[in-house]
C-alpha positions, 0 to 999 in steps of 0.5 A, spaced: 518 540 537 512 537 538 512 531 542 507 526 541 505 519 544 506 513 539 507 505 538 514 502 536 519 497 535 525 498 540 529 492 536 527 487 531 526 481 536 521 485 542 514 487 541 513 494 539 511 498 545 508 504 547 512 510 547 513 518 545 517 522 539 518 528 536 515 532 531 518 538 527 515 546 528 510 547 523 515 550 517 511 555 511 510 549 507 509 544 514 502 541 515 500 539 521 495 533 522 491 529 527 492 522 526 485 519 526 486 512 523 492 508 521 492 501 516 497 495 519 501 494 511 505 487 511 511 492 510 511 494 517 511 488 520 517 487 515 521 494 517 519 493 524 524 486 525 528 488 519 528 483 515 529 487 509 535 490 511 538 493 518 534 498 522 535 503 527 531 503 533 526 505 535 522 505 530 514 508 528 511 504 522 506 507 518 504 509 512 497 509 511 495 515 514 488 518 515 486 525 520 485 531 519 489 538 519 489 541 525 495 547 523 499 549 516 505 553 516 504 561 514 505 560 505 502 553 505 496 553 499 493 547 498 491 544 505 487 547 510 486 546 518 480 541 518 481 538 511 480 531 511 488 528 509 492 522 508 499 520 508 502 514 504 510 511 504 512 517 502 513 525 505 518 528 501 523 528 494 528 532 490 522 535 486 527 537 481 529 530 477 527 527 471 522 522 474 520 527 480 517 531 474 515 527 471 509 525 477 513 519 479 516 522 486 516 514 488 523 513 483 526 520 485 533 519 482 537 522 488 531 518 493 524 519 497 524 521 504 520 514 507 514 516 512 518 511 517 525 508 517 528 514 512 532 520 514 529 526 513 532 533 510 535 535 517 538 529 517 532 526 523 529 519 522 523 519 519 517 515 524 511 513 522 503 514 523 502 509 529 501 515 532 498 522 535 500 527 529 504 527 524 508 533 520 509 533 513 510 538 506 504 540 504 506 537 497 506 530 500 499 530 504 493 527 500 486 530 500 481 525 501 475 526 498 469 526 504 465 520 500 470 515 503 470 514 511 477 515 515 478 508 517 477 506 510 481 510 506 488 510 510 489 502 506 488 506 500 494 510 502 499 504 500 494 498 498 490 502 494 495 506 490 500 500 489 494 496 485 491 502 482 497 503 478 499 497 475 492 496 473 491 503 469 499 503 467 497 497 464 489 498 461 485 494 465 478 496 464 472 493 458 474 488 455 481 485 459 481 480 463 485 481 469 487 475 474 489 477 482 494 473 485 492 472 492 486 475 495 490 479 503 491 486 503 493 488 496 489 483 493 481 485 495 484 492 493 485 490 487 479 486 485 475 491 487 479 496 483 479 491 477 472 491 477 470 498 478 475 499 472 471 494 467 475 489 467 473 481 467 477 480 474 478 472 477 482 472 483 487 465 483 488 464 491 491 458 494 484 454 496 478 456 495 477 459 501 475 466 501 471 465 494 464 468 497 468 474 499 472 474 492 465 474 488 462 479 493 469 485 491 467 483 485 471 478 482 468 474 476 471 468 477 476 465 483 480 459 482 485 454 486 492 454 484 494 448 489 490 445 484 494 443 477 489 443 473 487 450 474 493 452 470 491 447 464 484 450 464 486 458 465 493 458 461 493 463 456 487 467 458 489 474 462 492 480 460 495 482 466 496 478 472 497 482 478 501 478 482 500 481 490 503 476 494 510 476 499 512 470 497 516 466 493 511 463 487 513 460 480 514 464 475 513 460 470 507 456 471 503 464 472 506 466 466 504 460 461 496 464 464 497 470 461 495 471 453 500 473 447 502 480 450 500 479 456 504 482 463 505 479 469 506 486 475 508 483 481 506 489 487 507 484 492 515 483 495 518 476 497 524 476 501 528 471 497 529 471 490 525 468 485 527 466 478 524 463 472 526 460 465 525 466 460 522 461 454 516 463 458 516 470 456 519 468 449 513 464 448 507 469 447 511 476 447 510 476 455 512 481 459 514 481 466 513 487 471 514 491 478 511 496 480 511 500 486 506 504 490 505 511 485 507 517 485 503 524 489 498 525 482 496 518 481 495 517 488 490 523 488 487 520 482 486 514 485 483 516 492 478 520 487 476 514 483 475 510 490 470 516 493 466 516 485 465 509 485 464 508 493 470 503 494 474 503 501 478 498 504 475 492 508 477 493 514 477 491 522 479 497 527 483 496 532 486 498 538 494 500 539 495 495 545 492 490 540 497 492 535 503 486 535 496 481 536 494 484 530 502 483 526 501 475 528 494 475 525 497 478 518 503 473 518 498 468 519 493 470 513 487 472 518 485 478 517 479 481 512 483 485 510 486 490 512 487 492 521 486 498 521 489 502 528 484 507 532 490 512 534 485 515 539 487 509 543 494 512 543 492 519 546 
């Protein structure tokens, strides 16, 4: 065992904390990484006060993880000590189901092994990347390309494949119009994606707020849906909708804006049920989707694509004792857009 200092939850009502977990031994198939960034996702913040469901503590969040090998197992091939790699929301699967096969590791069928809040194989929790190193199966560690920085790829990890993949699944590129709901964490990716795919992109916020920024990512056209005629002015003008918030929004006023076969892919995760009136989906033949984050190619591919087109998260590096600041500041939308932890601060 490997014991190394991290920052967790000790319960759902009290501060995450200093403290020290442990790491496997560096199996044949292991990869033994130094944990150089890691990126604050809302999720965190979710499964660390258990909103979601009831966690067991203690808990390390994490799963935008960047750093660099340090040590692999003695039958490991595809990474190397001083390789440049991630981690993302997933570090094991069956590899043997229908959807494993099929690259899509994130719907195993008999079910993922989470970075954090999960139990291994071994029948151990799984902790996350607010720490020094981290020991995962070389099929789950991501290679990332030397054209992004460290701390501005560890978002990408989770932000970044969670609208890649909705946007290639549904065609965004020249041509297409794709309209970005909510301009955080999730949504300055995905106009920076859109854009970069070809894609005519507008982001709808709930004011115009962060309009410069917007238009700077590469948005075309950003308007604001606290204000009714922007859903008269816009209706039936986009061909996906990709829908990034955490919150409970009305369906069917954001579907009257998608075009006849248009889809609305909602990435973002609302702790209350939403609903809507299937007329508006009857209407245009509109479709209304999930999608969530992507499986270990699609994510390769995505990082690739980020390093050829120089994209990397918008990010503000912190230290760890600034961690529980920084959760307040997500809740409160003040954030652009992406914390990021200096985990040389936990050392």
């Amino acid at each position: 065992m490997l014991t190394v200092n991290a920052y967790g939850a000790t319960s759902a009502t009290e501060p995450l904390v200093p403290m020290t977990v442990d790491r496997r031994e560096v199996g044949p198939h292991d990869v033994l990484i130094e944990i150089k960034y890691t990126g604050i996702c809302h999720s965190d913040i979710h499964h660390a006060r258990s909103d979601w469901k009831q966690e067991t503590y203690p808990l390390v969040p994490g799963h935008e993880i960047a750093g660099i090998v340090t040590e692999v197992g003695s039958e490991v091939t595809r990474h190397a000590v001083g390789d440049r790699v991630g981690v993302g929301c997933m570090v094991d699967s069956c590899r043997e189901c229908a959807n494993c096969r099929k690259g899509k590791e994130q719907y195993c069928l008999k079910g993922n092994t989470l970075t954090y809040a999960d139990v291994d194989a071994g029948g151990t929790p799984t902790q996350g990347g607010y720490a020094t190193h981290i020991v995962v199966t070389e099929d789950f560690v991501l290679r990332i390309p030397d054209g992004i920085a460290l701390d501005a790829a560890a978002p990408l990890l989770c932000a970044g494949i969670t609208t890649y993949a909705p946007l290639l699944r549904w065609g965004a590129g020249p041509g297409k119009k794709v309209a970005v709901v909510g301009l955080g964490g999730l949504g300055h990716m995905a106009v920076k994606l859109a854009h970069a795919m070809g894609a005519e992109v507008t982001v709808l916020s709930q004011s115009l707020r962060k309009k410069d920024d917007g238009l700077r990512l590469g948005a075309d056209q950003y308007h604001a849906t606290s204000d009714p005629a922007t859903f008269e002015q816009l209706a039936d003008s986009f061909d996906i909708i990709v829908n990034t918030v955490s919150a409970k929004i009305d369906l069917d006023a954001y579907l009257s804006l998608l075009a006849t076969d248009g889809v609305l892919a909602n990435v973002g995760a609302p702790s209350e049920p939403v609903s809507l009136n299937v007329f508006s989906l009857l209407g245009g033949e509109r479709t209304l989707a999930g999608s969530l984050i992507g499986g270990i190619r699609k994510t390769q591919e995505m990082l690739d694509f980020c390093a050829e087109h120089g994209i990397g998260s918008e990010i503000e590096v912190i230290p760890a004792e600034k961690i529980n600041e920084a959760y307040e500041r997500v809740l409160a939308s003040d954030v652009r857009y992406r914390f990021v932890i200096d985990i040389a601060t936990l050392s």
